[in-house]
C-alpha positions in Angstrom: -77.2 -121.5 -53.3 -75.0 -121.2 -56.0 -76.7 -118.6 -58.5 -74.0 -118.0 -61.1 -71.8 -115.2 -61.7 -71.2 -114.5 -64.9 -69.4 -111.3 -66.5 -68.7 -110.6 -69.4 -65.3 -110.0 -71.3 -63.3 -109.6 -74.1 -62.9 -112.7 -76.5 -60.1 -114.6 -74.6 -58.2 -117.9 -76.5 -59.3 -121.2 -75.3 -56.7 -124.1 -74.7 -58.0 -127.4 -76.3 -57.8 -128.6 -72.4 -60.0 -125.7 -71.2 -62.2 -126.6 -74.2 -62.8 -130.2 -73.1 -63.7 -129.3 -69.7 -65.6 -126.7 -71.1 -67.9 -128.5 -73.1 -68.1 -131.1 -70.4 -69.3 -129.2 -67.9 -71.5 -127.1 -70.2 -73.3 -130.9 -71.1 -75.1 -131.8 -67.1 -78.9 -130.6 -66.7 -80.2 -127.1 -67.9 -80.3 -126.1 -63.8 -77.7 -126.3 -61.3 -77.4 -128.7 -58.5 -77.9 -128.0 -54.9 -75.9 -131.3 -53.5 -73.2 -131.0 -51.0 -71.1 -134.1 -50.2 -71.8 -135.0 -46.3 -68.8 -133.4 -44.3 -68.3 -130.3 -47.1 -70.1 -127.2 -46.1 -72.3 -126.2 -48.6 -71.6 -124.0 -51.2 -74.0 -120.6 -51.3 -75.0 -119.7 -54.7 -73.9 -115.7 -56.3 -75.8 -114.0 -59.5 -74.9 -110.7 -60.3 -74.4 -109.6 -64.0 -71.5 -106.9 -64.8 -72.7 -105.6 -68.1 -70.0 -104.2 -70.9 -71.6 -102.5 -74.1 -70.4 -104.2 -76.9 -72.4 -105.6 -80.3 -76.2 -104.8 -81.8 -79.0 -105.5 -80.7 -81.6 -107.5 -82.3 -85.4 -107.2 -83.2 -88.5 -108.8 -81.7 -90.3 -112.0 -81.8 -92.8 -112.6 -84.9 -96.1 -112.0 -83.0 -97.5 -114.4 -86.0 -95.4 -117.5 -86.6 -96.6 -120.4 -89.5 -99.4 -122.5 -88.6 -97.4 -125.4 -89.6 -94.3 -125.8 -87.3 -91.2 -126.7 -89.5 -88.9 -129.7 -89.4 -85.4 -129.1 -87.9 -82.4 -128.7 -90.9 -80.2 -132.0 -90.8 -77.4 -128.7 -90.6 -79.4 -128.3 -87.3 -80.1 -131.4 -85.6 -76.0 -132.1 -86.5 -75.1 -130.2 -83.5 -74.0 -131.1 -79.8 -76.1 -132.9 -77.5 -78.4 -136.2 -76.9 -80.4 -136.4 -80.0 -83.1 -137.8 -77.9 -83.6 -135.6 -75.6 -83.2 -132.6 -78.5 -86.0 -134.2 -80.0 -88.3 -134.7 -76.4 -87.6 -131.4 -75.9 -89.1 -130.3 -79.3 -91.8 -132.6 -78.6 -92.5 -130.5 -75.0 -92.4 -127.4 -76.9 -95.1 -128.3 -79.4 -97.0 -129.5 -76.4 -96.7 -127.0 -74.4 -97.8 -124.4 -77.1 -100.8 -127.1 -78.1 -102.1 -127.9 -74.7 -100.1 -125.7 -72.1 -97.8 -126.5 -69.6 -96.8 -127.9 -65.7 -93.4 -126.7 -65.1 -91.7 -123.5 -66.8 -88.6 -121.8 -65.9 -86.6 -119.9 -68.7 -84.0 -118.0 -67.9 -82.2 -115.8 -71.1 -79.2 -113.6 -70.7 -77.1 -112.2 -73.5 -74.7 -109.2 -74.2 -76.6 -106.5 -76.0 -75.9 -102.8 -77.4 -77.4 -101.8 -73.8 -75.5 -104.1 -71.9 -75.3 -107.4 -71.1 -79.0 -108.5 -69.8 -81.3 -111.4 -68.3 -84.8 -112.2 -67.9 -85.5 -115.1 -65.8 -89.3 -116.4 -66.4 -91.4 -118.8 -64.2 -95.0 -120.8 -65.2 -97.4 -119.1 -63.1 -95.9 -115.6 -65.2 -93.5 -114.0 -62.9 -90.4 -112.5 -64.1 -87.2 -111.0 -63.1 -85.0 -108.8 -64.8 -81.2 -108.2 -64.6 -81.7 -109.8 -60.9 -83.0 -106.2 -60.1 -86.6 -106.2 -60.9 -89.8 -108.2 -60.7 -92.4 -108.0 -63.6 -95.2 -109.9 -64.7 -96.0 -111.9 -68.1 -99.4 -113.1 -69.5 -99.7 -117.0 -70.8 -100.0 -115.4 -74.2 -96.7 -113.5 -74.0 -95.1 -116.8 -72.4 -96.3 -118.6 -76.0 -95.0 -115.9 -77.4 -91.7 -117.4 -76.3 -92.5 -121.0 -77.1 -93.2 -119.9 -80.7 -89.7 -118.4 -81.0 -88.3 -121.2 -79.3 -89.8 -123.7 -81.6 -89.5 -121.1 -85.0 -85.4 -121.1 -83.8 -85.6 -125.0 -83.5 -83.5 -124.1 -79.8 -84.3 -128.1 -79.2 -81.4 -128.8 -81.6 -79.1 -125.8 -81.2 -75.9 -127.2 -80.2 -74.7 -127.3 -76.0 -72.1 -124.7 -76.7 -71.9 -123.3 -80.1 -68.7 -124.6 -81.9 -68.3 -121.1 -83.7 -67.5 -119.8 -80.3 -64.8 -122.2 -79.2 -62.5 -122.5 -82.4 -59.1 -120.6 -80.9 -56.2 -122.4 -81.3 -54.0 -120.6 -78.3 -54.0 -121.7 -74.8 -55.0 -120.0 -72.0 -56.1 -120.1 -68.2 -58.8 -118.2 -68.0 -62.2 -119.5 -67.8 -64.2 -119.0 -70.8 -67.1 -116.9 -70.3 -70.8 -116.8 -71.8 -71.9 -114.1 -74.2 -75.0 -115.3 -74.5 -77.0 -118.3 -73.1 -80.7 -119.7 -72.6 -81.9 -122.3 -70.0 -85.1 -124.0 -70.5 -86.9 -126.4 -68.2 -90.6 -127.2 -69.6 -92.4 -130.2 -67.9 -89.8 -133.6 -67.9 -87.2 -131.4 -70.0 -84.1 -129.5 -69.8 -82.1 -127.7 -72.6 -79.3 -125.4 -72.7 -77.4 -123.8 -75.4 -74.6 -121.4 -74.8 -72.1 -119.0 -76.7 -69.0 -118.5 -75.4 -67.2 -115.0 -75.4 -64.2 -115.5 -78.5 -64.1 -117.3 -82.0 -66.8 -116.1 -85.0 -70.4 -115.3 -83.5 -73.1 -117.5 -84.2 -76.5 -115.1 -85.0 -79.3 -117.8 -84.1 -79.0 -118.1 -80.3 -78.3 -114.2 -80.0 -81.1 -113.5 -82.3 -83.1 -115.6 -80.3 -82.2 -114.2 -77.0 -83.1 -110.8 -78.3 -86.7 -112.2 -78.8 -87.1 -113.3 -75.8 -85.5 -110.2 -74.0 -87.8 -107.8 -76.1 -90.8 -109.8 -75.0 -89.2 -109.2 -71.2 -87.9 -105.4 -71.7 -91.5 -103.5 -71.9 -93.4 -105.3 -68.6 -90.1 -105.0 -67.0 -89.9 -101.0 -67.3 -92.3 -100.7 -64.6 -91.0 -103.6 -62.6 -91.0 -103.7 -58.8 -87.5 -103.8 -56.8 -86.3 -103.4 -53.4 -84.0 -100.4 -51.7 -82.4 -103.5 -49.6 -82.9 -106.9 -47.9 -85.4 -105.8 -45.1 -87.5 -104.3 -47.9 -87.7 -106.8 -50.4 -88.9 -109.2 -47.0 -91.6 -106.9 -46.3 -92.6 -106.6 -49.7 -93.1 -110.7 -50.4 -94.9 -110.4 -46.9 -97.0 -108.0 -48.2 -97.6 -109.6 -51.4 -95.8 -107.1 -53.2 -93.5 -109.6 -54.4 -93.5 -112.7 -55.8 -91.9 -115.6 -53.3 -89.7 -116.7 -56.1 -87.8 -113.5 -56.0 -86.3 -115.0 -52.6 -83.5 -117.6 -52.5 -82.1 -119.1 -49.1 -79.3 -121.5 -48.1 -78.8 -122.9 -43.9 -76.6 -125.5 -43.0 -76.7 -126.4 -39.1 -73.9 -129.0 -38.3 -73.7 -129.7 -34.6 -70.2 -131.0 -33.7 -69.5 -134.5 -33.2 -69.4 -134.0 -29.7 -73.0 -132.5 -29.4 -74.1 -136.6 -30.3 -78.4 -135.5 -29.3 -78.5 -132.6 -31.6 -80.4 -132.0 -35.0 -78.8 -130.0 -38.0 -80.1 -129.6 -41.5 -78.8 -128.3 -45.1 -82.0 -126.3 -45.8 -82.2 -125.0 -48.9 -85.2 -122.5 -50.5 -85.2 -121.4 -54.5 -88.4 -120.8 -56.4 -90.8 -121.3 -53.7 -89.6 -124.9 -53.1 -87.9 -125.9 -49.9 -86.2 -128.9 -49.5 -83.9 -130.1 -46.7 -82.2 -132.8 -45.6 -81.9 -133.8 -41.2 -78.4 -134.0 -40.2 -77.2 -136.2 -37.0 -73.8 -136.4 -35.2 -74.5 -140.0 -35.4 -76.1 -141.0 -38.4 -74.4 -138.2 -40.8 -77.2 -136.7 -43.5 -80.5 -138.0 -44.2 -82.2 -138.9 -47.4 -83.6 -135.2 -48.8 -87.0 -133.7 -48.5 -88.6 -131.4 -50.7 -91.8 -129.1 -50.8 -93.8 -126.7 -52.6 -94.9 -124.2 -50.2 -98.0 -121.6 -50.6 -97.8 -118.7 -51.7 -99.0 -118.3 -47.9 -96.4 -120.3 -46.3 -94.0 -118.0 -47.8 -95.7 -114.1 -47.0 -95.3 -115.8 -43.5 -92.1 -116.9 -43.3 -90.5 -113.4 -45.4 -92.8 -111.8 -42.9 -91.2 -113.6 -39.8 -87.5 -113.3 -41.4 -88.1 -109.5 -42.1 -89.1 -108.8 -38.6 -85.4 -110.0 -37.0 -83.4 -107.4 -39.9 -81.5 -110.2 -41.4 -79.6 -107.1 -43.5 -77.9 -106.2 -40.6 -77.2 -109.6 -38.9 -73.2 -110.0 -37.8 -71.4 -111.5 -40.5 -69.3 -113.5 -37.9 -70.2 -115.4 -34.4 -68.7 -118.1 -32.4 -70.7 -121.3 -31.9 -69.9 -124.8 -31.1 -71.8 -126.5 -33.8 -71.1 -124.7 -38.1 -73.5 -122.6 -38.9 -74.0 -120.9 -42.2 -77.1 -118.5 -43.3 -77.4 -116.7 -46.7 -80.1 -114.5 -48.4 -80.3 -113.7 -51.6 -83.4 -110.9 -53.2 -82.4 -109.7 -56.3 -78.9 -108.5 -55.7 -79.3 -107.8 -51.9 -77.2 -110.7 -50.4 -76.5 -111.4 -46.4 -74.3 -114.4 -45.4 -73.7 -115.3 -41.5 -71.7 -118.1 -40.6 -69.8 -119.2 -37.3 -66.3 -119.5 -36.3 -65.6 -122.3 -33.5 -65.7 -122.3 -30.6 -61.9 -121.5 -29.3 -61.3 -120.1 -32.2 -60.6 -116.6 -32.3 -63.8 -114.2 -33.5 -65.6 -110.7 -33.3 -66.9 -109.5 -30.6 -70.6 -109.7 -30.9 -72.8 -108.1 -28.7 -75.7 -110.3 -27.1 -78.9 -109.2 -28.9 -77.3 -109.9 -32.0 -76.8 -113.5 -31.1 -80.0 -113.7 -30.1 -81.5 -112.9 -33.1 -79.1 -115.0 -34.9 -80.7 -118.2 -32.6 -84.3 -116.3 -33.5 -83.5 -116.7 -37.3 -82.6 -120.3 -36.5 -85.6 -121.7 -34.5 -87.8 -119.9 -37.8 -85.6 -122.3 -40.4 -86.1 -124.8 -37.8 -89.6 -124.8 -37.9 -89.0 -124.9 -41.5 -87.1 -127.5 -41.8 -89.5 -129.8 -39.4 -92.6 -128.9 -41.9 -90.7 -130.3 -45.2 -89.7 -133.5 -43.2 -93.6 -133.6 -42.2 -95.5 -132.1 -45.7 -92.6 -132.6 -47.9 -91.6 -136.0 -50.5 -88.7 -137.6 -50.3 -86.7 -137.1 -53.4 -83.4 -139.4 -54.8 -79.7 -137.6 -53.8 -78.5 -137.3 -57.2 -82.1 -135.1 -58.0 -81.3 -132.5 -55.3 -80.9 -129.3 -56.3 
């Protein structure tokens, strides 16, 4: 599922090679990709922040921004990035703010006095912070955040901030973010990021720490989960949010099992999508869906009641197999060695519920081909 990793460090030199891939990479669509070239196992996403204490922090949103938005500074709008889509997504902020929105997902993280901290945010007002906690948000506190959004002018804050990538001496180390915000709202994406090294720049930190405030105070009394198992129960109980669950399965029979079905399932903020895999035909075109909040109490429910926490990491099986969970930080990967290859030991009723866990993402996998939309291969993600 790919959820990034991403610790921070002391400021490290750059190499202008590094810095070119850098700001390449940096450039592709505010969210990652989910799309896995047919014969590459897929990969399975990780998010864990390792906080360091290091800087200041900074002071809360204006609860009471002008009336009159005003224009970005040409100093501004000189920065990285497709000046088009800077100013469509200034355009979907003012909407948004106006009229409301569709589709929300900001996620903020930033290295403060306290650590370094994140606050991922989703339309309907859930929230998760530092991957540990769930909280909630009102719409007014969530236009709270446009405001500052459109107040910084984040539509034309450069890709990657060129104060954090002037060091002249080379190195091999990948840089690393110091602080970063990820918008999607409605047809748009934006992303601007600060790497760790070269002078600081003050608007995107000061900006994160807006948004983080607004985040800190609901998320005091947030909900978590001792383990796996528990945070399962909990979204089948309602207690939390579906989004708080992410899921990868790839099921790739062998070439010799010609009338078997696979799939590359994939689950992430309470949309599934999948794609059919044949020993014959190779992948199919992929399939997404929105699933109720229903669908997914029921399915957490079913997953919960087979203890995916203590699943063996390790089985044989003639066709690759790969499951992951991911709830906050609690993670659980199972995959399959071969058949004739050498492996663990694993005692029956293990397997068992290891084939149990499958016929439940099978059943999953058969409603999104049913329910679902069929969606282009370069927009899976």
């Amino acid at each position: 599922m790919n959820i990034r990793e991403i610790i921070p460090a002391e400021p490290i030199p750059l190499a202008s090679t590094a810095l070119a891939l850098t700001v390449l990479a940096l450039t592709v669509l505010a969210n990652p990709t989910f799309a896995v070239t047919p014969g590459q196992d897929p990969p399975v996403e990780t998010h864990e922040a390792t906080s360091t204490v290091a800087g200041d922090g900074t002071e809360a949103a204006d609860q009471h921004p002008p009336a009159t938005p005003q224009l970005p500074s040409q100093s501004v709008r000189s920065g990285f990035g497709a000046p088009q889509q800077n100013v469509d997504v200034e355009a979907a902020i003012h909407q948004a703010i106006d009229q409301g929105w569709q589709d929300f997902h900001l996620i903020t993280e930033c290295q403060q006095a306290d650590g370094f901290n994140t606050t991922e945010i989703f339309a309907n007002g859930v929230g998760i912070w530092n991957t540990q906690r769930q909280f909630n948000v009102t719409r007014d506190e969530i236009q709270t955040m446009l405001r500052a959004l459109r107040d910084a002018e984040f539509a034309y804050m450069p890709v990657v901030h060129q104060a954090a990538i002037a060091s002249p001496k080379p190195s091999s180390t990948t840089p690393r973010v110091q602080c970063q915000i990820r918008l999607r709202l409605d047809a748009t994406a934006k992303r601007a990021t600060q790497l760790v090294g070269g002078s600081p720049a003050e608007s995107l930190p000061n900006l994160a720490g807006q948004l983080l405030e607004i985040s800190r105070g609901p998320a005091a009394a947030g909900v978590g989960a001792k383990h796996l198992d528990d945070g399962l129960e909990k979204i089948a109980r309602g207690e939390l949010a579906p989004e708080t669950l992410r899921l990868m399965s790839h099921l790739k029979p062998s070439r010799h099992e010609v009338d078997e079905i696979g799939w590359q399932l994939e689950l992430k903020n309470a949309v599934a999508q999948t794609r059919s895999y044949s020993p014959k035909t190779g992948y199919g075109r992929p399939m997404r869906l929105a699933l109720s909040c229903d669908d997914l109490k029921d399915l957490a429910g079913e997953l919960a009641a087979e203890h995916p926490r203590s699943l063996p990491r390790h089985l044989t099986s003639t066709s690759l197999t790969v499951i992951a969970f991911e709830l906050f930080r609690h993670k659980r990967r199972i995959e399959t060695t071969r058949t004739g290859k050498p492996g663990p030991e694993i005692e029956p009723h293990h397997k068992q519920r290891v084939e149990r866990v499958l016929k439940i993402l099978g059943r999953l996998h058969q409603k999104i081909l049913d329910e679902g939309e069929s969606i282009a291969p370069n927009l899976a993600r």
